[in-house]
N, C-alpha and C positions, 0 to 999 in steps of 0.2 A: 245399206243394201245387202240383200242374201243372194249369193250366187247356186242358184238350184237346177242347174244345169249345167250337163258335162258336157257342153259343146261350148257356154260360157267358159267353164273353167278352163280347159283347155283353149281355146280362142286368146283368155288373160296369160297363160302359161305360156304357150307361141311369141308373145308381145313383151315376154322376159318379168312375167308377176313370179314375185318367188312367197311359198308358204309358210307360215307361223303354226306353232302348236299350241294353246293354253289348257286350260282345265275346262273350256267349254266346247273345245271341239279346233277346227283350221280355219286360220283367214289367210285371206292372198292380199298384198300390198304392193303396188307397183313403186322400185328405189326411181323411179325418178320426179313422179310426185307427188309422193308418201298420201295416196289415195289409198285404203285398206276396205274391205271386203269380208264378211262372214260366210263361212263357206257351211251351204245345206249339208244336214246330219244326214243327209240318205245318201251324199257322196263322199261321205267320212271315207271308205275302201278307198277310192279310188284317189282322195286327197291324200290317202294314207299312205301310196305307192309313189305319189307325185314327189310329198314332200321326203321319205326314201331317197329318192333318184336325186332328186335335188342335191341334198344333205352329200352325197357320195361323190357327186360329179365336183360337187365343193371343194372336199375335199382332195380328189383327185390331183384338180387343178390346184394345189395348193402344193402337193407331193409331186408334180410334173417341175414346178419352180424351183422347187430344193424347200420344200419347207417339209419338218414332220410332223408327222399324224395322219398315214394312211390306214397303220392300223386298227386309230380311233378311228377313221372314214367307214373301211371293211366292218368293223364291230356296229355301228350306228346303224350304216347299210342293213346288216342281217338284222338289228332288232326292228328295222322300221320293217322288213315284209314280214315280221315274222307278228308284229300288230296289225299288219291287214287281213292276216289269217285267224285272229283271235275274234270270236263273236265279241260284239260291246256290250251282250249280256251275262258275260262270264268277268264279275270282279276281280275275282282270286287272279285267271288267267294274266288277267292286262298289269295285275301288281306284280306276278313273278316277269313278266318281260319289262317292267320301269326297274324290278331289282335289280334282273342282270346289267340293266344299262348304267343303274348307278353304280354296282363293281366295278363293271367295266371302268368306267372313267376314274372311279378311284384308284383301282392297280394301274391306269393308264399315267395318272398324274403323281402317284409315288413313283413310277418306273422311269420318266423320264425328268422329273424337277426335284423332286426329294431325292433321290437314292444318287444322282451323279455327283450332289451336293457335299451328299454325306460321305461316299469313296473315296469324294479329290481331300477331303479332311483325314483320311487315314495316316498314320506315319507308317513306316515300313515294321515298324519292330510291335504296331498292330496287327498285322495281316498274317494271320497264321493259316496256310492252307491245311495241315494237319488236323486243327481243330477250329473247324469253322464258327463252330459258339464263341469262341475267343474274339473270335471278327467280331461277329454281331453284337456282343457285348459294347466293342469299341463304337463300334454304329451308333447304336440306343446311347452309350454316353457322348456323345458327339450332337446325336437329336434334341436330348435333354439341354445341352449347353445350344444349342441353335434357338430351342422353344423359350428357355428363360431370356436370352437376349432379347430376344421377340416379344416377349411377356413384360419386358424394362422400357424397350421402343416402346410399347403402346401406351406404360404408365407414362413416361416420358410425355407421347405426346397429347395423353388428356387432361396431361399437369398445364402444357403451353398452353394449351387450348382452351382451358379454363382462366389461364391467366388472361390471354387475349379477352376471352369474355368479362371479367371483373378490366378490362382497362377500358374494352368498349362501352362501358357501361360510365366508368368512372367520367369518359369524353362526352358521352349526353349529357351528363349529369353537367359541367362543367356549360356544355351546349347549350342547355335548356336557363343556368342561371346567367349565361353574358346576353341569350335573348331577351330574359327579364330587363339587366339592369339597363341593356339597349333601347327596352320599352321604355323605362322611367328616365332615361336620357331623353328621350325623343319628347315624353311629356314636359320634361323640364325645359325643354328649349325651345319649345311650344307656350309652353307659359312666358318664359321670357322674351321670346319676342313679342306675343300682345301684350304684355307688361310697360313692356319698349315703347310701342308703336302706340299705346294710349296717353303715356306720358309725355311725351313728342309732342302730341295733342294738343294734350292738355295746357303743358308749357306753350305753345305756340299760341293758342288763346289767351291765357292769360295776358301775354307779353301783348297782344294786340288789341284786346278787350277789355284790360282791367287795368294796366296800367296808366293806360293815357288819362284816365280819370283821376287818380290818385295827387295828393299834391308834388310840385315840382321835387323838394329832395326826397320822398319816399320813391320816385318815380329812377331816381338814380340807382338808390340801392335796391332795387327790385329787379335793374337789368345789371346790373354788377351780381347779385343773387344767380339770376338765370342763365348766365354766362358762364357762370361757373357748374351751374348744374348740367347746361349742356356739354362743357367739357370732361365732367364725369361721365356722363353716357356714351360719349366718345371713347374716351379710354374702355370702358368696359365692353364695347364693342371690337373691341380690335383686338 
C-alpha cells in the first residue's frame, strides 16, 4: 500500500509510525506490528522533514538519558532539512549532502571509539607536547598493532570456521553412512524374520503332515531331527 496523502501520513505519524529511508524513496512502519508502508514520491519534502524530526528527537532522547551522540543527532538533524531543500532533480546536490553525512559519521566514529582507544594506549614518555608529530607517530603505531591483531582475529576465526565446516560435514558424512547401514539392518532383519516365520511353517507341517505317514522308526528320528531344529531357532532368536 502507497501512502499519497499527507493527512494519511501524518494521521500514521500521530499513532507513533516512525520513517525509513532506502534508495527508492520513505516508508513508514508501525514497531508494534511491523506493518510498513511506501510513502508517495510527491511527499518525499514533507517525509523528508518528518523523518529529520524524527532522527533528532531520537537522538535527543538518548542524550536526555546519559547516552552520547547529540552531536551525531544535531549533524543528521542539519543534513536531513538541508535534503528537503535540495530539488531531487539536482544529482550532484543530493551526493554532496550524503558526503557530508558520510564525513560526518566518519570523524564522528574516529573521535569517539578510535581515538579514546588509541590515547588510553599511550605511555607517558610517548606524549610529547612540544612536538606533536611525535604523539601521532605513537598513535599510527599503536593503530597498526590494533589493525594487525584485528587482521589475526579474523584469520583466526575463518580458520575455526572453516574447521567447523570440514567437521560438519565430516558428521553428515558419517550421518548419511549409519542411515545406510541402518537401512541394510532393517532389510536384514526383515529377511530374517520371514525367513523365521516360513520355517516355523514349514517345520510345523511337516511334523504334522508328513511324518505320521512315514514308517514307525523313521518317524522317531524325524521328531528327534525337528526338535533339535527347533531348539536352534530358539537359541537364535534370543
Amino acid at each position: 500500500m502507497v501512502v499519497d496523502k499527507e493527512e494519511e501520513l501524518q494521521a500514521r505519524v500521530s499513532a507513533g509510525w516512525r520513517l525509513k529511508r532506502d534508495a527508492k524513496g520513505f516508508r513508514i512502519w508501525d514497531p508494534k506490528t511491523g506493518a510498513e508502508e511506501r510513502i508517495s514520491a510527491d511527499l518525499e519534502d514533507i517525509a523528508a522533514k518528518i523523518y529529520a524530526r524524527q532522527k533528532y528527537e531520537k537522538v535527543k532522547e538518548k542524550l536526555e538519558k546519559g547516552v552520547e551522540g547529540g552531536l551525531e543527532g544535531d549533524l543528521a538533524y542539519i543534513i536531513g532539512m538541508i535534503r528537503t531543500k535540495i530539488d531531487t532533480r539536482a544529482p550532484i546536490l543530493q551526493k554532496w549532502a550524503e558526503d557530508i553525512l558520510w564525513w560526518q559519521h566518519l570523524i564522528s566514529d574516529t573521535a569517539t571509539k578510535i581515538l579514546p582507544d588509541l590515547l588510553a594506549r599511550l605511555r607517558v614518555e610517548e606524549i610529547d607536547l612540544n612536538d606533536p608529530e611525535k604523539t601521532a607517530e605513537a598513535l599510527v603505531k599503536h593503530y597498526i598493532e590494533l589493525r594487525t591483531a584485528a587482521q589475526g582475529a579474523e584469520a583466526l576465526r575463518q580458520k575455526y570456521e572453516e574447521e567447523i565446516r570440514i567437521r560438519d560435514e565430516k558428521i553428515k558424512m558419517l550421518e548419511d553412512r549409519l542411515k545406510l547401514l541402518q537401512d541394510a539392518y532393517n532389510q536384514l532383519k526383515d529377511l530374517y524374520d520371514s525367513l523365521a516365520a516360513r520355517t516355523k511353517l514349514t517345520l510345523e507341517y511337516f511334523l504334522r503332515q508328513i511324518i505320521p505317514y512315514l514308517p514307525r522308526d523313521a518317524q522317531e528320528t524325524y521328531r528327534v531331527l525337528a526338535s533339535k531344529v527347533q531348539k536352534i531357532w530358539e537359541g537364535a532368536e534370543q
